[in-house]
C-alpha positions in Angstrom: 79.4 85.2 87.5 83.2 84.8 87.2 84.1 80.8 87.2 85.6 79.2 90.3 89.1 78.3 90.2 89.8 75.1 90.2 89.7 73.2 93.5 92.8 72.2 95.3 94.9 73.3 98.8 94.3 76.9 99.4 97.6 78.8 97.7 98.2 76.0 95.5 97.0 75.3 91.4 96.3 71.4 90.5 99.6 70.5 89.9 100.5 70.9 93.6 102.4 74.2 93.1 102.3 77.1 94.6 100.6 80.6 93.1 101.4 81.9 96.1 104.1 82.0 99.3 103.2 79.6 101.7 106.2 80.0 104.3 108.9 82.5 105.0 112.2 81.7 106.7 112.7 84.3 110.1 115.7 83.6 112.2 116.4 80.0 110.8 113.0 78.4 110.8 110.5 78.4 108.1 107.0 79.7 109.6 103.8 79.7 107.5 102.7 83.0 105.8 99.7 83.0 107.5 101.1 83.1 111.5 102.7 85.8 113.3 106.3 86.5 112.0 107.8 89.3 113.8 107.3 91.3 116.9 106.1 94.2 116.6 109.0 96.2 118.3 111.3 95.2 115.5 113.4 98.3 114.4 113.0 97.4 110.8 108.5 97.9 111.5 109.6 100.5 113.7 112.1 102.9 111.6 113.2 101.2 108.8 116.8 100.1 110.5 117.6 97.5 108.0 118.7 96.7 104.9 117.5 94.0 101.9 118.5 92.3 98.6 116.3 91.2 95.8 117.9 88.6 93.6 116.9 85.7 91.4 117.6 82.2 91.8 117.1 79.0 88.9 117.5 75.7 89.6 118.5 76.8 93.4 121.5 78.1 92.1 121.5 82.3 93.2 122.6 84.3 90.3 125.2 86.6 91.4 125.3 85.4 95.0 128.9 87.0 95.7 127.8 90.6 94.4 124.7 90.4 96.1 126.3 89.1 99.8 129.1 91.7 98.9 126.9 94.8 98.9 124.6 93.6 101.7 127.8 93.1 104.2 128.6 97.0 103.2 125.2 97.9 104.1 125.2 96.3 107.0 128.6 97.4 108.2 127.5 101.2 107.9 124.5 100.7 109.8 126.4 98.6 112.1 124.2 95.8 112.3 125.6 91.9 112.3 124.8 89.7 109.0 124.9 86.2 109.6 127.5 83.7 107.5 127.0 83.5 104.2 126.0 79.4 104.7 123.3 80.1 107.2 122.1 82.7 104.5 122.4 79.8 101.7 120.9 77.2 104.0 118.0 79.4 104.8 117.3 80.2 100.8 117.7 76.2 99.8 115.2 75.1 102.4 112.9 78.0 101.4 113.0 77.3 97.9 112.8 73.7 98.6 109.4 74.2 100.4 108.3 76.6 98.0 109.1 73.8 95.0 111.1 76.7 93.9 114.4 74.4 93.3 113.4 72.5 90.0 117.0 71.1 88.3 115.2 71.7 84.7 114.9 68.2 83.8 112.3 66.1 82.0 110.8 65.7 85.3 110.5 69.3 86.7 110.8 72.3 85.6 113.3 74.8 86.3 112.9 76.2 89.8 112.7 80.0 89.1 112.4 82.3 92.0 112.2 86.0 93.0 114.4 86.2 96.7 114.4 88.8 99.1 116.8 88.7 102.3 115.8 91.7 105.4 118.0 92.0 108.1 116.8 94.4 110.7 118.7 95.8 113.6 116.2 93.6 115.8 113.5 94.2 118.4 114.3 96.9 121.0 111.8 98.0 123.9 113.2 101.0 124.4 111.6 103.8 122.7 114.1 106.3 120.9 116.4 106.4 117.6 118.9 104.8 119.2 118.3 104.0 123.1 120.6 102.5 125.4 121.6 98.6 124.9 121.4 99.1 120.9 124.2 97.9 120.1 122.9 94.3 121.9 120.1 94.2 119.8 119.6 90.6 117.8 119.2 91.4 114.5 116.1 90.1 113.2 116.8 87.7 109.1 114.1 87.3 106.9 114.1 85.4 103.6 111.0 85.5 101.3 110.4 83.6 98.0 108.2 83.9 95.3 107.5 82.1 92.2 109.6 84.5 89.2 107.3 86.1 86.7 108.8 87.6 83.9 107.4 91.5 83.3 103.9 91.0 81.0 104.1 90.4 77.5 102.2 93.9 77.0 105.1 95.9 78.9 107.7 94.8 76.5 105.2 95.3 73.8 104.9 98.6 74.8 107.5 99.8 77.0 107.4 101.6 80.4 106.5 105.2 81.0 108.8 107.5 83.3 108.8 110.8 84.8 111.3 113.2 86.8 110.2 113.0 90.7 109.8 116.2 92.6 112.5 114.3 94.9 115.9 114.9 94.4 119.0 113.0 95.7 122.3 113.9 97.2 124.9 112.4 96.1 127.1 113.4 99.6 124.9 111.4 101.2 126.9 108.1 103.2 123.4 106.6 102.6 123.3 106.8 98.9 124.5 103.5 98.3 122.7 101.2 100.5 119.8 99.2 100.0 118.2 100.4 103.4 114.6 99.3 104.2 113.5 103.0 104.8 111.8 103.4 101.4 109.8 106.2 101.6 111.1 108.5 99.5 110.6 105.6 96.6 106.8 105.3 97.6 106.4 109.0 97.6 108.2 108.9 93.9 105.6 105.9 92.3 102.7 108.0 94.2 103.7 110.7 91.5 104.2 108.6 88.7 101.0 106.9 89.5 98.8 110.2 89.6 100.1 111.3 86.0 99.5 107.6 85.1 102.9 106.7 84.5 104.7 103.9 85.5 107.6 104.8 87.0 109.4 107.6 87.9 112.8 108.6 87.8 115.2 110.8 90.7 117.5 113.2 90.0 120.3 114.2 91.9 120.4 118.0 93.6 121.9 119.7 90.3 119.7 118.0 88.1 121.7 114.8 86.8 119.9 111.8 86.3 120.2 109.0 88.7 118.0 106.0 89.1 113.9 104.5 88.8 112.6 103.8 92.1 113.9 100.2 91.6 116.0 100.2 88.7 119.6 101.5 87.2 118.7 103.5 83.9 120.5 103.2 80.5 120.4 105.3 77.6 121.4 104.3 73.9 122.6 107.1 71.9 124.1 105.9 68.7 126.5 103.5 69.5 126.9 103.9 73.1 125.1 102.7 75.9 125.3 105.3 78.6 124.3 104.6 82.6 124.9 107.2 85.4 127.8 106.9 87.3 128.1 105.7 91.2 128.6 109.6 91.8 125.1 110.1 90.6 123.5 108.5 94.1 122.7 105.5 92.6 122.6 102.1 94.2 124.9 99.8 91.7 122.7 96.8 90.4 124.2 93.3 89.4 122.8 93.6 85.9 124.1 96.9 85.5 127.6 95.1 86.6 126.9 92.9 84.1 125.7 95.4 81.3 129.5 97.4 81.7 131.4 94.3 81.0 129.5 91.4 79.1 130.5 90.4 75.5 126.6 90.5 75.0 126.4 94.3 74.5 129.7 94.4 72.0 127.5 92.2 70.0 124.8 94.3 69.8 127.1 97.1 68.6 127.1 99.1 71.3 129.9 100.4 74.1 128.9 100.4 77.3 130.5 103.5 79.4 129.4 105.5 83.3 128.5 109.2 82.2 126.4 112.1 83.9 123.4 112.4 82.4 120.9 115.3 81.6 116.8 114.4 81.1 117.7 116.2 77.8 120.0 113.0 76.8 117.2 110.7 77.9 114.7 112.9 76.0 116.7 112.9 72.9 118.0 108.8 72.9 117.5 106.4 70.7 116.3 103.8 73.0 116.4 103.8 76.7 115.6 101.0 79.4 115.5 100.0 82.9 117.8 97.0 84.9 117.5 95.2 87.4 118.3 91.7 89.0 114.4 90.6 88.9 112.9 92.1 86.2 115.9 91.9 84.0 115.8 94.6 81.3 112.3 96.1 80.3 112.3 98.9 77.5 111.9 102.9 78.3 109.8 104.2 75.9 108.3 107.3 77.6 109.6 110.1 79.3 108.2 113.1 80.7 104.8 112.1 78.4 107.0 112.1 75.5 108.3 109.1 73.3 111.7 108.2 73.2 112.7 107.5 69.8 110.1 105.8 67.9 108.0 105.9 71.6 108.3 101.6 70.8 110.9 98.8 72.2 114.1 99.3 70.5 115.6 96.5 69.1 119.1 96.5 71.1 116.8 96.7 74.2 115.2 93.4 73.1 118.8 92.0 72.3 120.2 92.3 75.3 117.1 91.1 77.5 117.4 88.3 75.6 121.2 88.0 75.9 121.1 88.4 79.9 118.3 86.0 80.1 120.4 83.2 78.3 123.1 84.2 80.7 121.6 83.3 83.4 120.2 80.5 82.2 123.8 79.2 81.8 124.7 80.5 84.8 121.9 78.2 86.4 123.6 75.2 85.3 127.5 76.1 86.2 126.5 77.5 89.3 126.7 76.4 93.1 123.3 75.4 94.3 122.2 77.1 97.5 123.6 75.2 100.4 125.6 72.8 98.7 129.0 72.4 100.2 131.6 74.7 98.7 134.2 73.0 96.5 
């Protein structure tokens, strides 16, 4: 018989934190995960109508707040659905990461407060049936902010790498909706569905004449020498904040390598040196398979590792310099 964890408040380990959510904030109150958040007319459970941001916080401080609030506002202004201020947003993080003991300041006292973020904003709740029924445009959207505790990917996946293949999906990049994080994620279930049947890990879209683009929730990046090669925005990919920060931080001169936008063939990925994944939560996690073929050595390449490190000291830094959520603004 497996032993019994150790006894405490359900959700919680013996230090008093949490293993898991306990609340969620929805429409400027927090509400316990385990009562009745949304109704269920809400466009976003209905159709997808929404948009979301995932992004990290440390120390209550969100890293890369203005890139983040930037992209959901042009999201939100193609869909034509209101987003509240950005101080309501910051209020509604701060208290949830407050009651999630999420907002450590990385003293002698507390740890750092490390968290995973998510913010939905739906067009609301609507009961009129139909796409887009009369008195839509009156609709209250419905904001939800989740937090969890920030796990860094398993010591095994950057031992190892991830695993990737081409999905049978294909993107466009005329598409208006190319760039926006919308909530309507099928397409990016359907695509891990396929990886997971051929047991990989991830899979990988490319656009309708056979470019690469991106993961299901990651920018891609190939190292070829000394360059370090991501698709272009005209490759239908949505623009992470890492991958912002991959084109222009000193940290990837000083691994020897250029960073530069270029198309991209699964040839080039095939043949790299190294390739990897980025994103604002997971950071940077090694590429090591593709198509059930190695890249490179088929192992972590050491500039991989470099700059994983490099972005993770960044925002370490960044932690301490930065604004903490719902602080006044200087």
């Amino acid at each position: 018989m497996a032993a019994r964890a150790a006894s405490g408040p359900p959700g919680r380990d013996r230090s008093g934190l949490a293993t898991r959510p306990q609340h969620v904030w929805v429409d400027g109150r927090l509400v316990a995960t385990d009562r009745p958040q949304l109704l269920v007319s809400d466009r976003g459970f209905q159709l997808g109508d929404g948009l979301f941001e995932t992004l990290r916080a440390r120390r209550a401080v969100i890293i890369e707040w203005e890139e983040h609030l930037a992209r959901l506002v042009e999201g939100a202004a193609a869909l034509r659905i209101a987003v509240p201020s950005p101080a309501v947003l910051e209020v509604g993080i701060r208290e949830l990461l407050d009651a999630e003991h999420c907002s450590g300041p990385g003293d002698d006292r507390l740890a750092p407060g490390d968290a995973s973020l998510r913010i939905t904003i739906s067009r609301g709740s609507l009961d009129q049936r139909g796409t887009l029924p009369a008195g839509w445009s009156q609709a209250r959207p419905t904001v939800v902010i989740q937090a969890w505790p920030w796990v860094p990917p398993a010591a095994d996946v950057l031992g190892r790498g991830l695993s990737a293949i081409p999905s049978a999906l294909r993107r466009d990049p005329a598409s208006p909706l190319a760039g926006i994080k919308a909530t309507s994620r099928a397409d990016h279930v359907y695509a891990r569905l396929e990886a997971e049947a051929t047991g990989a890990d991830d899979a990988v879209f490319l656009t309708l004449d056979g470019r690469l683009s991106e993961s299901t929730s990651a920018n891609l990046w190939v190292v070829s020498g000394s360059e370090l090669v991501t698709p272009p925005r005209s490759a239908a990919i949505l623009a992470g904040t890492t991958r912002t920060w991959l084109l222009a931080d000193p940290a990837v001169a000083a691994a020897g390598l250029r960073a530069l936008e270029r198309d991209l063939r699964p040839s080039d990925l095939a043949a790299a040196d190294e390739a990897f994944l980025s994103s604002s939560v997971a950071g940077i996690v090694p590429l090591t398979r593709w198509d059930g073929r190695p890249i490179g050595t088929g192992r972590p390449g050491r500039r991989t590792e470099a700059l994983r490190l490099a972005r993770e000291a960044w925002i370490d830094r960044a932690s301490l310099t930065g604004r903490r959520a719902g602080d006044p603004a200087d």
